[in-house]
FIKOLKE-265577 format. One record per atom (N, C-alpha, C): z, y, x; atom name. Coordinates in Angstrom, 3 decimals. Layout:
! FIKOLKE-265577
> pz,py,px,atom
> Z,Y,X,CA
...
END
This chain:
! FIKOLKE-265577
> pz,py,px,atom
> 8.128,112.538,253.304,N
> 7.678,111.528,252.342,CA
> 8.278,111.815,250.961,C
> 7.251,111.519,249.710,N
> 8.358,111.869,248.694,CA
> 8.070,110.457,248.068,C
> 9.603,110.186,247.255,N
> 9.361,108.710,246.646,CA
> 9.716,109.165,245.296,C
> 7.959,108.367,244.676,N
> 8.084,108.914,243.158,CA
> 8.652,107.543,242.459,C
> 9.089,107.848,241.549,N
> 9.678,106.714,240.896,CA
> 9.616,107.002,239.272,C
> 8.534,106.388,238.653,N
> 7.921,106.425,237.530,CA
> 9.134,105.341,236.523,C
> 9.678,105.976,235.564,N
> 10.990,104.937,235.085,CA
> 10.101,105.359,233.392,C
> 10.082,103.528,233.318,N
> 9.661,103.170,231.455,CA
> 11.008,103.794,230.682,C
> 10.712,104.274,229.302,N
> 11.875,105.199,228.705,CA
> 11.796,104.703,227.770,C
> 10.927,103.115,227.486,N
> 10.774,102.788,225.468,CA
> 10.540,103.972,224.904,C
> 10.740,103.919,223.757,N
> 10.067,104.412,222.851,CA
> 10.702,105.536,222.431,C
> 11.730,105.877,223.253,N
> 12.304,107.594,223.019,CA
> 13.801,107.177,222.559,C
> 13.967,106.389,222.587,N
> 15.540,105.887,222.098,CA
> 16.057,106.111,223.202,C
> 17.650,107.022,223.462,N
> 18.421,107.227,224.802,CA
> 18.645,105.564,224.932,C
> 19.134,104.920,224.180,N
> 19.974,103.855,224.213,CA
> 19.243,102.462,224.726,C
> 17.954,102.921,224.834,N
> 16.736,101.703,225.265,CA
> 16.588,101.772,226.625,C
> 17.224,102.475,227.471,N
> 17.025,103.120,228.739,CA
> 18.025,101.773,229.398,C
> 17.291,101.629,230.372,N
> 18.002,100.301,231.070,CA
> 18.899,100.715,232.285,C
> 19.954,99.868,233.007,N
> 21.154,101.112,233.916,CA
> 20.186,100.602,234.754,C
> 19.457,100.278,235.276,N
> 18.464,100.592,236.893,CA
> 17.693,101.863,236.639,C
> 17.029,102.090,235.315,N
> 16.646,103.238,234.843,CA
> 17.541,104.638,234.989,C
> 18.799,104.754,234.487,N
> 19.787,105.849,234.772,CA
> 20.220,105.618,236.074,C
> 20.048,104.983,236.356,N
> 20.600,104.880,238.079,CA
> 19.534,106.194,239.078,C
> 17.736,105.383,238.774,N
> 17.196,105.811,239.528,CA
> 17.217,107.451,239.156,C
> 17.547,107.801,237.759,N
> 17.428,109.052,237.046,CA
> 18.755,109.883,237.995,C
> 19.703,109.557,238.330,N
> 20.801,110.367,238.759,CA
> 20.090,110.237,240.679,C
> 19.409,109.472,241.158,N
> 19.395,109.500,242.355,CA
> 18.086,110.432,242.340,C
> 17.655,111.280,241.543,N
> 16.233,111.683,242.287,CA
> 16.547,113.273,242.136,C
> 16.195,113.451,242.764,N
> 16.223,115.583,243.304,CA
> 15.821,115.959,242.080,C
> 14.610,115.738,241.992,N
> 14.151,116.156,240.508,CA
> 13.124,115.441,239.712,C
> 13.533,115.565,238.757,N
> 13.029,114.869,237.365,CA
> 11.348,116.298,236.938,C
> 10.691,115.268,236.752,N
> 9.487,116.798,235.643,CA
> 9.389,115.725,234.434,C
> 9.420,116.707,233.557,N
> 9.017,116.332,232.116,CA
> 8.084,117.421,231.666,C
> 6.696,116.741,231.259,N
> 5.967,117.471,230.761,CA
> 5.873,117.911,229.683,C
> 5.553,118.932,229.194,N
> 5.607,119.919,227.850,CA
> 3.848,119.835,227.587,C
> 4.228,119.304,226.066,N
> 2.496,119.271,225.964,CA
> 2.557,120.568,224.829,C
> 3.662,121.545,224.490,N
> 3.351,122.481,223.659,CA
> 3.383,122.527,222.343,C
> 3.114,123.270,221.354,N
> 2.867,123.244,220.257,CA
> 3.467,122.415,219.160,C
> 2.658,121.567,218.753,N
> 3.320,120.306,217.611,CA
> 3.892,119.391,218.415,C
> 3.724,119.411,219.529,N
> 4.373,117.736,220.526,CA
> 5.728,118.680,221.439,C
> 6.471,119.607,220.531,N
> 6.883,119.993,221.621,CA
> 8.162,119.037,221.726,C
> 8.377,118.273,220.688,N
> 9.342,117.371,220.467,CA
> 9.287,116.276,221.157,C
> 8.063,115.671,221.697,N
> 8.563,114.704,222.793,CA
> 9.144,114.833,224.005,C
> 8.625,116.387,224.536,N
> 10.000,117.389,225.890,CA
> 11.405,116.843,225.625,C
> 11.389,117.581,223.929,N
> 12.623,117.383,223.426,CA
> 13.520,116.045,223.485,C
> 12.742,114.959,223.398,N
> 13.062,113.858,223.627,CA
> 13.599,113.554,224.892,C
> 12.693,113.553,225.600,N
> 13.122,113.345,227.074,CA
> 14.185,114.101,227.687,C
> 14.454,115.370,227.119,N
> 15.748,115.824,227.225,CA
> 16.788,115.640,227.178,C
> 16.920,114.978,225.756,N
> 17.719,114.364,225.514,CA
> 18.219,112.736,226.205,C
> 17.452,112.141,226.429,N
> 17.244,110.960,227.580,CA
> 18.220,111.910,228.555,C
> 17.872,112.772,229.316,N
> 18.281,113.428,230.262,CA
> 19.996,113.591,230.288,C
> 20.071,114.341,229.614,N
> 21.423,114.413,228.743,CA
> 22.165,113.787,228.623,C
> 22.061,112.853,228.323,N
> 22.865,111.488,227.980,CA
> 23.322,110.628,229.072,C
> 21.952,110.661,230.024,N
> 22.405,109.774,231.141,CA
> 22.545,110.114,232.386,C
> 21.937,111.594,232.677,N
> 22.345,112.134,233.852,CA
> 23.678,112.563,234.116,C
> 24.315,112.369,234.851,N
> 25.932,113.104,235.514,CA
> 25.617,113.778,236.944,C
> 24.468,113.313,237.732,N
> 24.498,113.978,239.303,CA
> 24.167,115.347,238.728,C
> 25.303,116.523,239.298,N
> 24.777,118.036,238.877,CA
> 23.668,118.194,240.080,C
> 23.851,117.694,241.255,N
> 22.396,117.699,242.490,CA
> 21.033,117.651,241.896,C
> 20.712,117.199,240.475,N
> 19.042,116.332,240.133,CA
> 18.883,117.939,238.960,C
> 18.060,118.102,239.609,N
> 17.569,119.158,238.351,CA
> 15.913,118.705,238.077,C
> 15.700,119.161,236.351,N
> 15.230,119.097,235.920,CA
> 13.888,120.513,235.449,C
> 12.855,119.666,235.999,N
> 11.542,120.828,236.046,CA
> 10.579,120.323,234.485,C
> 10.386,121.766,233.757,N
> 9.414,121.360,232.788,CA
> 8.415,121.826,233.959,C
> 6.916,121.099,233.011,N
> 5.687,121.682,233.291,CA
> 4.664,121.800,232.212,C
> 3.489,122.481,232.297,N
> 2.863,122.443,231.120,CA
> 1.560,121.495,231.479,C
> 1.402,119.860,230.122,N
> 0.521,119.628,230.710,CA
> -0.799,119.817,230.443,C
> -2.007,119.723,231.698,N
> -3.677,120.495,231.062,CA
> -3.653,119.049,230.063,C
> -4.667,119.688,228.950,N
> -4.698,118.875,227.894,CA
> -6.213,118.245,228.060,C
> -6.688,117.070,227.746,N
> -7.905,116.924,227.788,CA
> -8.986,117.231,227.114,C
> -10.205,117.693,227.460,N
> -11.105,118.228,226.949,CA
> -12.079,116.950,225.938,C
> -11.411,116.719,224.823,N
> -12.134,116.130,223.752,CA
> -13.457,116.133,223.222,C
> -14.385,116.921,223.653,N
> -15.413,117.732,223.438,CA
> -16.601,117.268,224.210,C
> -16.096,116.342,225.315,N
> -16.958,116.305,226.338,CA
> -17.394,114.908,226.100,C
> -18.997,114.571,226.358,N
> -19.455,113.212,225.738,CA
> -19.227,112.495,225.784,C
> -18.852,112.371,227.622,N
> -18.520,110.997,228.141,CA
> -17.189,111.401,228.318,C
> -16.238,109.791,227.384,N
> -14.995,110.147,227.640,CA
> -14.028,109.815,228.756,C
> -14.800,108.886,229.566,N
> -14.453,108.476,231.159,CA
> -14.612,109.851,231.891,C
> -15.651,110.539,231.762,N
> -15.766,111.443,232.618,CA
> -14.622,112.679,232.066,C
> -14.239,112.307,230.900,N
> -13.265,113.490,230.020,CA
> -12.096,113.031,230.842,C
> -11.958,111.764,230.658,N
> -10.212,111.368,230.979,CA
> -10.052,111.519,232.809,C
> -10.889,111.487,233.411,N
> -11.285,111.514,234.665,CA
> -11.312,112.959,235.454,C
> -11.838,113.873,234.601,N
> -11.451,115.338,234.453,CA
> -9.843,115.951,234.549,C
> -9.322,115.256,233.312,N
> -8.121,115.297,232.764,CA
> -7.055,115.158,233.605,C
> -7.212,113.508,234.641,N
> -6.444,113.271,235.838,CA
> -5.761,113.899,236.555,C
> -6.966,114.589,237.363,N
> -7.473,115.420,238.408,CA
> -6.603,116.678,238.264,C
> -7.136,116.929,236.799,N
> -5.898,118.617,236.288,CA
> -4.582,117.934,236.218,C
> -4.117,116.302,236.015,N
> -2.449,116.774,235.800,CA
> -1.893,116.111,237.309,C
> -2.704,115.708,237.851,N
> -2.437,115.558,239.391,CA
> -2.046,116.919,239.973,C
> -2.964,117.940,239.787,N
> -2.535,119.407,240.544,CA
> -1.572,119.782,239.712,C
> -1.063,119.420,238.561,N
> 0.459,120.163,238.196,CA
> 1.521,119.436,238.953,C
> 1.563,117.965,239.031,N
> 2.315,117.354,239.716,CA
> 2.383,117.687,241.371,C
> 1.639,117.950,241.868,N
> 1.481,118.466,243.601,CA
> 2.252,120.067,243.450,C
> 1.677,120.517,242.637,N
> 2.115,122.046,242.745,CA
> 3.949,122.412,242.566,C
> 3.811,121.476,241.542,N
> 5.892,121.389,240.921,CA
> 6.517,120.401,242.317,C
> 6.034,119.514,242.725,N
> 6.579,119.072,243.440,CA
> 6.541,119.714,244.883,C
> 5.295,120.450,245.349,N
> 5.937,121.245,246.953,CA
> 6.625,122.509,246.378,C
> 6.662,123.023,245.584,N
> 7.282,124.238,244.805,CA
> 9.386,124.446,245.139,C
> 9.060,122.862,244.686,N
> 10.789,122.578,244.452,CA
> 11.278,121.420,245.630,C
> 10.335,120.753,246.335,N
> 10.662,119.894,247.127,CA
> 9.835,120.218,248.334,C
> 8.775,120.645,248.669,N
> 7.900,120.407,249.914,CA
> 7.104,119.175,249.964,C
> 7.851,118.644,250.816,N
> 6.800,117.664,251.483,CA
> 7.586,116.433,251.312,C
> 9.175,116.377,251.177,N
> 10.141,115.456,251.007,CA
> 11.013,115.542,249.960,C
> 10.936,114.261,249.632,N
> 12.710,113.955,248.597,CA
> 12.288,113.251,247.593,C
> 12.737,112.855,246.546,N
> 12.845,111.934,245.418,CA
> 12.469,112.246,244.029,C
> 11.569,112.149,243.640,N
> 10.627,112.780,242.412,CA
> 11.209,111.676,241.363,C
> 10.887,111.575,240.362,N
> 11.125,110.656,238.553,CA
> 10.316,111.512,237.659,C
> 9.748,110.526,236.952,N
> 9.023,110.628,235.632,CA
> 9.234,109.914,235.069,C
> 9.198,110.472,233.597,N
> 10.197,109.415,232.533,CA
> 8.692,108.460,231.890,C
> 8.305,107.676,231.808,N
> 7.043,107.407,231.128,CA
> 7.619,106.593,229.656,C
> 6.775,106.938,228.483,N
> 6.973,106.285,227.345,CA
> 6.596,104.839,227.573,C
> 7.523,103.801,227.195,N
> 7.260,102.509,226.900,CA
> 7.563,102.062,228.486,C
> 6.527,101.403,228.946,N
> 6.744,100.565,230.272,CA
> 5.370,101.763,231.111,C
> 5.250,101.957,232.683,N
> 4.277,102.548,233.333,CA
> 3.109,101.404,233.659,C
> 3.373,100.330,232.715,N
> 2.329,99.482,233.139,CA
> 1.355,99.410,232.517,C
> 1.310,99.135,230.948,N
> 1.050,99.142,229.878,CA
> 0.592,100.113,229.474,C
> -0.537,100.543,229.132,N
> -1.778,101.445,228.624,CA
> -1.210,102.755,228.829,C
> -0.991,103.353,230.165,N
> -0.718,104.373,230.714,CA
> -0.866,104.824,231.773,C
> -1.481,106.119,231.729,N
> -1.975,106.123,233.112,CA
> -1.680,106.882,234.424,C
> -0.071,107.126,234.034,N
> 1.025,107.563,235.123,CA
> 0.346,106.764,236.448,C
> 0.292,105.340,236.743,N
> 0.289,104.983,238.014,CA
> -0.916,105.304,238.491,C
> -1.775,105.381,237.343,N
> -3.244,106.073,238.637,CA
> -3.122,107.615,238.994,C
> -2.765,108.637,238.011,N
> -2.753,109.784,238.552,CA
> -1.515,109.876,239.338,C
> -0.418,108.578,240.100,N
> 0.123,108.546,241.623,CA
> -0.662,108.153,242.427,C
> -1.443,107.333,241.610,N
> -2.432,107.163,243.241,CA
> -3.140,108.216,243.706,C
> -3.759,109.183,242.864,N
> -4.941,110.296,243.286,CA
> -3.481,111.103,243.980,C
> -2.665,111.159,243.360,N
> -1.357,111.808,244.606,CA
> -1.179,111.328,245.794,C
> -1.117,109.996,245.874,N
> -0.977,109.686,247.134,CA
> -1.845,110.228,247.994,C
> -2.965,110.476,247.099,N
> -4.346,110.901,248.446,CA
> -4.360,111.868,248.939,C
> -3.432,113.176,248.175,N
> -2.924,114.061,249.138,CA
> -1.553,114.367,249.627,C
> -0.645,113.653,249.253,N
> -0.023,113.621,250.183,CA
> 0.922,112.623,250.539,C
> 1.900,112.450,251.171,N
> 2.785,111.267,251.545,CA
> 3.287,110.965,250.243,C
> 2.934,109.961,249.585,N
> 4.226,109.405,248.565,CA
> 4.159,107.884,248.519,C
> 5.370,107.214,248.263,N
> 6.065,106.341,248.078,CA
> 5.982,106.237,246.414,C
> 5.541,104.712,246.077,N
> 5.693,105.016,244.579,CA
> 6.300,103.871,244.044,C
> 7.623,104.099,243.425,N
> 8.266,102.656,242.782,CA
> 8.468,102.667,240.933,C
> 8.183,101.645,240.172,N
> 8.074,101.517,239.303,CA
> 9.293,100.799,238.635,C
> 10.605,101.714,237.425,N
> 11.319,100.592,236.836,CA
> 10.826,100.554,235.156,C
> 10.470,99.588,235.001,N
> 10.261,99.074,233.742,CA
> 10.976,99.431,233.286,C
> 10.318,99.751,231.772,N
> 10.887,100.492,230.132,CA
> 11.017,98.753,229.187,C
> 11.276,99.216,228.246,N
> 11.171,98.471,226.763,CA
> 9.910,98.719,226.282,C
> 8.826,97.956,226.050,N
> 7.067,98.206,225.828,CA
> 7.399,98.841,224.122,C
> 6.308,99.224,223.428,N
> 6.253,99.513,221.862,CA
> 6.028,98.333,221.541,C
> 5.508,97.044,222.288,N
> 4.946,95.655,221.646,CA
> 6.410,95.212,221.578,C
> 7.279,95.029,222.687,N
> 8.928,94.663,222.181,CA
> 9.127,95.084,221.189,C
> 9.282,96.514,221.224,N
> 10.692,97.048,220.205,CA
> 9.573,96.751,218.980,C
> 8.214,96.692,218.282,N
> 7.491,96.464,217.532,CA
> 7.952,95.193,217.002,C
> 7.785,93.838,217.448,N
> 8.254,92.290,217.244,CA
> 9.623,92.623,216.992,C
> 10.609,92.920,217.738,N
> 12.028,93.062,217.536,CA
> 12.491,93.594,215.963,C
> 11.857,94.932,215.746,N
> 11.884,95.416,214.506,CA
> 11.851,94.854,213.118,C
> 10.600,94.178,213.207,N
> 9.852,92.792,212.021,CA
> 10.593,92.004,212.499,C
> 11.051,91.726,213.525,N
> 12.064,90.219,213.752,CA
> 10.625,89.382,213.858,C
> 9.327,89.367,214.401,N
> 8.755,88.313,214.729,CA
> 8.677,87.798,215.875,C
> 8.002,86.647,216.240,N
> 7.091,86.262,217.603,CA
> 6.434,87.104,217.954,C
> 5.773,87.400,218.736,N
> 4.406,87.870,219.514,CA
> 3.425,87.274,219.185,C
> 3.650,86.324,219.806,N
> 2.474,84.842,219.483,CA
> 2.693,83.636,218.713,C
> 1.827,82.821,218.492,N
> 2.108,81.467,217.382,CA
> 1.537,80.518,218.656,C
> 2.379,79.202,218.144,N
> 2.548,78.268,219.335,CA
> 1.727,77.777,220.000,C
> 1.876,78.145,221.499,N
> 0.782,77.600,222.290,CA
> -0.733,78.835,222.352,C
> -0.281,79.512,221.138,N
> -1.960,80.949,221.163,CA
> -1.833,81.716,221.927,C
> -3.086,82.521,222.248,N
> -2.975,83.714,222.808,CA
> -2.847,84.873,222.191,C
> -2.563,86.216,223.075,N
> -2.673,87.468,222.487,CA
> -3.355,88.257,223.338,C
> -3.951,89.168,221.983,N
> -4.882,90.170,223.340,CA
> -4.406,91.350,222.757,C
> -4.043,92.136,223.777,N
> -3.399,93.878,223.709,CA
> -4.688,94.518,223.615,C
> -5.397,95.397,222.932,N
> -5.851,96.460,222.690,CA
> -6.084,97.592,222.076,C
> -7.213,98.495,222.067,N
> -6.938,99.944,221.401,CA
> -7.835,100.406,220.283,C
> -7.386,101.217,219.686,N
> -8.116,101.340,218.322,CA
> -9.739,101.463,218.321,C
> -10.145,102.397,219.459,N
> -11.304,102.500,220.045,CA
> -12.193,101.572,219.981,C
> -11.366,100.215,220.751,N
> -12.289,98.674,221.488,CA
> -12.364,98.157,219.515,C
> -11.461,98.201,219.177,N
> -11.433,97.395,217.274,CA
> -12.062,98.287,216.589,C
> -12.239,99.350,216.847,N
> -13.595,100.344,216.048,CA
> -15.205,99.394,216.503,C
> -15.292,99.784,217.609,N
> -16.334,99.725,218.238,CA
> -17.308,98.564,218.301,C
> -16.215,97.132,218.739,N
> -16.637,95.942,218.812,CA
> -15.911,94.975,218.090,C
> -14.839,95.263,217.236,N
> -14.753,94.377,215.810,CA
> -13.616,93.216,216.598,C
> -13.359,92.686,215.914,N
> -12.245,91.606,216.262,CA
> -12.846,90.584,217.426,C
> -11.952,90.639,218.434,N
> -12.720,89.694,219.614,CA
> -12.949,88.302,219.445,C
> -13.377,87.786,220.286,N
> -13.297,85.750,219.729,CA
> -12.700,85.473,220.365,C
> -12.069,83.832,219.792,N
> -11.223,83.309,220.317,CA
> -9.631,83.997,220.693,C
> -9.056,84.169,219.643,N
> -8.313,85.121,219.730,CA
> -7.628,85.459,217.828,C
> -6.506,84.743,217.754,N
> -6.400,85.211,216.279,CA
> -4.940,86.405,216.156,C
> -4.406,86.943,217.301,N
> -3.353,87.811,217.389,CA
> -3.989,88.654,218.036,C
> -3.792,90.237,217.370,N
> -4.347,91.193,218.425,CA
> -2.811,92.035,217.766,C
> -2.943,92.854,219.118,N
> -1.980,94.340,219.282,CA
> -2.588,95.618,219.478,C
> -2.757,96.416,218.493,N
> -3.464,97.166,218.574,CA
> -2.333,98.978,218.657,C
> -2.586,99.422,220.255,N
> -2.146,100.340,220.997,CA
> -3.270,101.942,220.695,C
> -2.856,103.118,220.986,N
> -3.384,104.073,221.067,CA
> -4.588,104.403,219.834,C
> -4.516,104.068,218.440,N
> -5.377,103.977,217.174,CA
> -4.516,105.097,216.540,C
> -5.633,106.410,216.507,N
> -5.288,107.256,215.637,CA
> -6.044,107.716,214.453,C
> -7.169,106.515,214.437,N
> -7.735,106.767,212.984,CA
> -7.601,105.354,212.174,C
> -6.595,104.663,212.582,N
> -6.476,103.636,211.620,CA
> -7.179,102.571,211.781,C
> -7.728,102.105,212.654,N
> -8.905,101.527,212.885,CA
> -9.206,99.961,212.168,C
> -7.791,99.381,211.673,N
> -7.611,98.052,211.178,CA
> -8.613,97.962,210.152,C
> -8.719,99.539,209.091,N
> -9.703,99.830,208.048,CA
> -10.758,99.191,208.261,C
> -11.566,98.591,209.130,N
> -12.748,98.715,209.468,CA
> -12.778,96.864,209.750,C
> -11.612,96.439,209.431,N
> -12.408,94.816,209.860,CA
> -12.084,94.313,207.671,C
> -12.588,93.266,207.990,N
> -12.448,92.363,207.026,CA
> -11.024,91.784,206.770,C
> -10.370,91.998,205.435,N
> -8.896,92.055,205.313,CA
> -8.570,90.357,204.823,C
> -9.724,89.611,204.664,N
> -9.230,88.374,204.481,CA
> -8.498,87.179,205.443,C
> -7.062,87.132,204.808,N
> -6.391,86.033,205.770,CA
> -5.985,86.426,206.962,C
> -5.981,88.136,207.167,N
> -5.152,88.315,207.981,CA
> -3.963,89.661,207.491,C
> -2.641,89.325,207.994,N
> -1.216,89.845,208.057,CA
> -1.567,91.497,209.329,C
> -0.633,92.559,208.217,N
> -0.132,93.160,209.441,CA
> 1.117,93.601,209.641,C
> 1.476,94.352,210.902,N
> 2.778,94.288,210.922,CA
> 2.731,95.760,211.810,C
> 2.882,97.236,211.158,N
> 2.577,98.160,211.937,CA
> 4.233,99.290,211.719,C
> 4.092,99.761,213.158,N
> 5.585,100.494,213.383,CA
> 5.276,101.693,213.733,C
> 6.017,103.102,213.014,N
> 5.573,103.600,213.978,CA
> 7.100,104.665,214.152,C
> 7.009,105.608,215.477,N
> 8.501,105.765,215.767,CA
> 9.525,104.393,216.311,C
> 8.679,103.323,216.584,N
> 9.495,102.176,216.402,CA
> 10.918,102.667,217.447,C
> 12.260,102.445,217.020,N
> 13.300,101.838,217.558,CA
> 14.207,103.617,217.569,C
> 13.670,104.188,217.021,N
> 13.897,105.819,216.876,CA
> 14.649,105.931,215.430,C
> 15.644,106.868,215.289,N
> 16.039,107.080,214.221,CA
> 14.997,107.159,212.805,C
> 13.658,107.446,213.118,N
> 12.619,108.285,212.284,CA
> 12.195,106.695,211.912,C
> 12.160,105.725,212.596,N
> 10.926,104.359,212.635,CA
> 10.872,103.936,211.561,C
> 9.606,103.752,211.063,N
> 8.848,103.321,209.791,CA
> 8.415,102.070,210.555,C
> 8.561,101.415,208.945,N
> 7.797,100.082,209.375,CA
> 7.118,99.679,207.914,C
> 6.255,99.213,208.490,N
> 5.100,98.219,207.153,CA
> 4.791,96.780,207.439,C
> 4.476,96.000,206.477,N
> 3.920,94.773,207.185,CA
> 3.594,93.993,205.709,C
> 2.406,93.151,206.026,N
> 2.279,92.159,204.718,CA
> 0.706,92.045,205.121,C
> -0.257,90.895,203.867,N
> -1.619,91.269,204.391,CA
> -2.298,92.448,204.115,C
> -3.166,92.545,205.124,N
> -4.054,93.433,205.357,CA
> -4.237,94.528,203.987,C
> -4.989,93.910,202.994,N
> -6.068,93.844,201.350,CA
> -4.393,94.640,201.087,C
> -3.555,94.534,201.189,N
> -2.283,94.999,200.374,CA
> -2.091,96.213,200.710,C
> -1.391,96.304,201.782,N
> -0.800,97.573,202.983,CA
> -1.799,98.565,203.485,C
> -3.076,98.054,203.880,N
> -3.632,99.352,204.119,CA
> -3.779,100.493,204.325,C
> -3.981,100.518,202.839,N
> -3.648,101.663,202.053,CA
> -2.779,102.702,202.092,C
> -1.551,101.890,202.195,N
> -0.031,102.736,202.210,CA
> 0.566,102.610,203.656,C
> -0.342,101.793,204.514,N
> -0.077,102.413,205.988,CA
> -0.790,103.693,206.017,C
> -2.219,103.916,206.154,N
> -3.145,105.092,206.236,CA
> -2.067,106.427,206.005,C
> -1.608,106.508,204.444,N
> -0.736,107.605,203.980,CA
> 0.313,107.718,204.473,C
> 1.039,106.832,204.957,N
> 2.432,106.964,205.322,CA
> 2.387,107.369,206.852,C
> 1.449,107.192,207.654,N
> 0.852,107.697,209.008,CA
> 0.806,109.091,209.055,C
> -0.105,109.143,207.613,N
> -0.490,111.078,208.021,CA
> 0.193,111.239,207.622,C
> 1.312,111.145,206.388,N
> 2.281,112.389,206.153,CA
> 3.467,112.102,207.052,C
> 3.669,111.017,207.757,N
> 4.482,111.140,209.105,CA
> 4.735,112.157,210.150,C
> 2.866,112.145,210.556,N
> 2.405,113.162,211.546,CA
> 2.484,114.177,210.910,C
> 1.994,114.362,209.879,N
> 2.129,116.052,209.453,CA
> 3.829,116.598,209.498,C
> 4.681,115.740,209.329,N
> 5.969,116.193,208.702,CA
> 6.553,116.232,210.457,C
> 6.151,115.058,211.440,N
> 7.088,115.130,212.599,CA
> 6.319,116.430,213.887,C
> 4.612,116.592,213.366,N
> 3.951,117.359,214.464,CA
> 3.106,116.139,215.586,C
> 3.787,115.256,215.249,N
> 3.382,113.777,216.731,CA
> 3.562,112.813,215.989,C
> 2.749,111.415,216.506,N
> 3.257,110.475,215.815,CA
> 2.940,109.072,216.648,C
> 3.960,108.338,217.317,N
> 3.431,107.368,218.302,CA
> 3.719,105.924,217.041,C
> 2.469,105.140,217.208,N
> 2.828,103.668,216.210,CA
> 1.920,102.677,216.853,C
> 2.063,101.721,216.387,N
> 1.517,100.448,216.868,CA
> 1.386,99.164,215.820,C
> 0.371,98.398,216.108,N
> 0.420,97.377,214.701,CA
> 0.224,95.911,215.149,C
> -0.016,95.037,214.731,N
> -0.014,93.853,215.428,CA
> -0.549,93.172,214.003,C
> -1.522,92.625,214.204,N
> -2.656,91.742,213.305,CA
> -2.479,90.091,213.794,C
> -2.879,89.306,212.480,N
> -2.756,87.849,213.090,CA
> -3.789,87.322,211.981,C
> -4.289,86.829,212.054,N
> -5.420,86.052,211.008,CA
> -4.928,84.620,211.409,C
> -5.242,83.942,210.092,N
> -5.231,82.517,209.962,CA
> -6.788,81.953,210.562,C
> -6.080,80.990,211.375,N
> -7.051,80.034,212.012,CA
> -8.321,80.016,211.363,C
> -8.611,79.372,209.900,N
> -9.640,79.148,209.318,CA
> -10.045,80.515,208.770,C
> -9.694,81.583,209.464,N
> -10.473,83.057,208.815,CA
> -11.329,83.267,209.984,C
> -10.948,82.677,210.843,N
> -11.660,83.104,212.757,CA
> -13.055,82.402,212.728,C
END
C-alpha cells in the first residue's frame, strides 16, 4: 500500500508550513517535487528550500521529476487538462515504483491548500486506479488567507457572501448575481479589465506572504492600470508569477 499524503505549503513561505505539515514531511520515504523547467525553475527551488528547513529525517529522500506540461493548443480545454492528468499521473506511478514499489509513504508539497483550485487530489484518484494508495490530506495556508491577512481585511462584509473564482469564469460570464465579493484565482490576463470599474474596490497580491509580495489595492477606475504593469514586469523579472485579487462592489452598483 502506499500512503500519499498531499501537504498545503501556502504560498512558498518556509515559515507558513504548519508542524503537522513538517511532521508528515520527515515521516514519508520520499518526497517528489516537480520541476516544471525553464522560467519556473524557481518554484523546485522553492520547495527545496521548504525541504531544507524542515526536514531532519536523513531516511526521507527527495525525488525531482519533470512535469508533462499541458498542451495549450488543443480546443477543448477539458479535454487539454484531462490529457494533461493522465501524463502527470504516469510520472507519479513511474517515480513512485522506481524508488518505492508497491509500498511506503509518498508527500507532495501542494501550493496553498490541496483543496482549493488544485488538482493534486484528482490526479490521486486516477492513481488510486492503478494502484493501492491511501490518500491523506494536511492543509496549507490558502492565497485567499495570506491575501486578506496582507491588506489586513475581512473576506466578507457582514452577514454577505463570497464566491471564489477564476479569471476564465470573469472573462467569459462577467460578474455573477447576487454576489458583491468575488476572489478571483488562476487570472493571467488580468481579467478584472473587462468588467465595469464603477463602485467597486480592489485588493490584488501577488507573491503574497513571500519576501518578493507586491500588493495593490484601491478602486478599480484607479489601480488597474498599475496592477496590469506591475504584473508583467513582475513576471518578466521573477520568470513565474502566482497573484490573486479580491473585488467588492458597493451594494447599489449590483
Amino acid at each position: 500500500m502506499i500512503e500519499l499524503t498531499l501537504i498545503g505549503i501556502g504560498t512558498g513561505n518556509p515559515d507558513h508550513l504548519t508542524v503537522q505539515a513538517a511532521q508528515a514531511m520527515n515521516a514519508a520515504d520520499l518526497i517528489l517535487i516537480p520541476f516544471k523547467g525553464g522560467d519556473k525553475s524557481d518554484l523546485a527551488g522553492l520547495r527545496r528550500a521548504i525541504c531544507a528547513q524542515h526536514i531532519t529525517n536523513p531516511a526521507t529522500r527527495i525525488v525531482e521529476f519533470d512535469l508533462p506540461k499541458r498542451d495549450a493548443a488543443r480546443p477543448s480545454y477539458h479535454a487539454g487538462v484531462d490529457d494533461w492528468h493522465d501524463a502527470i499521473t504516469d510520472a507519479w506511478e513511474a517515480q513512485i515504483r522506481a524508488a518505492l514499489g508497491a509500498s511506503g509513504r509518498v508527500a507532495l508539497l501542494v501550493w496553498g491548500d490541496p483543496s482549493l483550485y488544485d488538482s493534486t487530489l484528482r490526479i490521486a484518484e486516477r492513481l488510486r486506479r492503478r494502484m493501492a494508495v491511501q490518500t491523506r490530506v494536511i492543509p496549507g495556508i490558502t492565497a485567499i488567507q495570506a491575501l486578506c491577512a496582507a491588506h489586513a481585511i475581512p473576506l466578507n462584509d457582514i452577514g454577505a457572501p463570497v464566491l471564489i473564482t477564476t479569471g476564465r469564469q470573469l472573462r467569459e460570464n462577467g460578474w455573477p448575481e447576487a454576489v458583491d465579493t468575488l476572489v478571483v484565482m488562476l487570472d493571467g490576463e488580468c481579467s478584472f479589465t473587462t468588467l465595469a470599474t464603477e463602485g467597486v474596490q480592489i485588493w490584488w497580491g501577488a507573491y503574497v506572504g513571500m519576501a518578493e509580495q507586491i500588493l495593490r489595492a484601491g478602486p478599480l477606475s484607479d489601480v488597474a492600470a498599475d496592477i496590469c504593469t506591475t504584473r508583467a514586469q513582475a513576471r518578466a523579472e521573477h520568470g513565474w508569477i502566482m497573484d490573486i485579487y479580491l473585488l467588492r462592489r458597493a451594494p447599489q452598483a449590483a
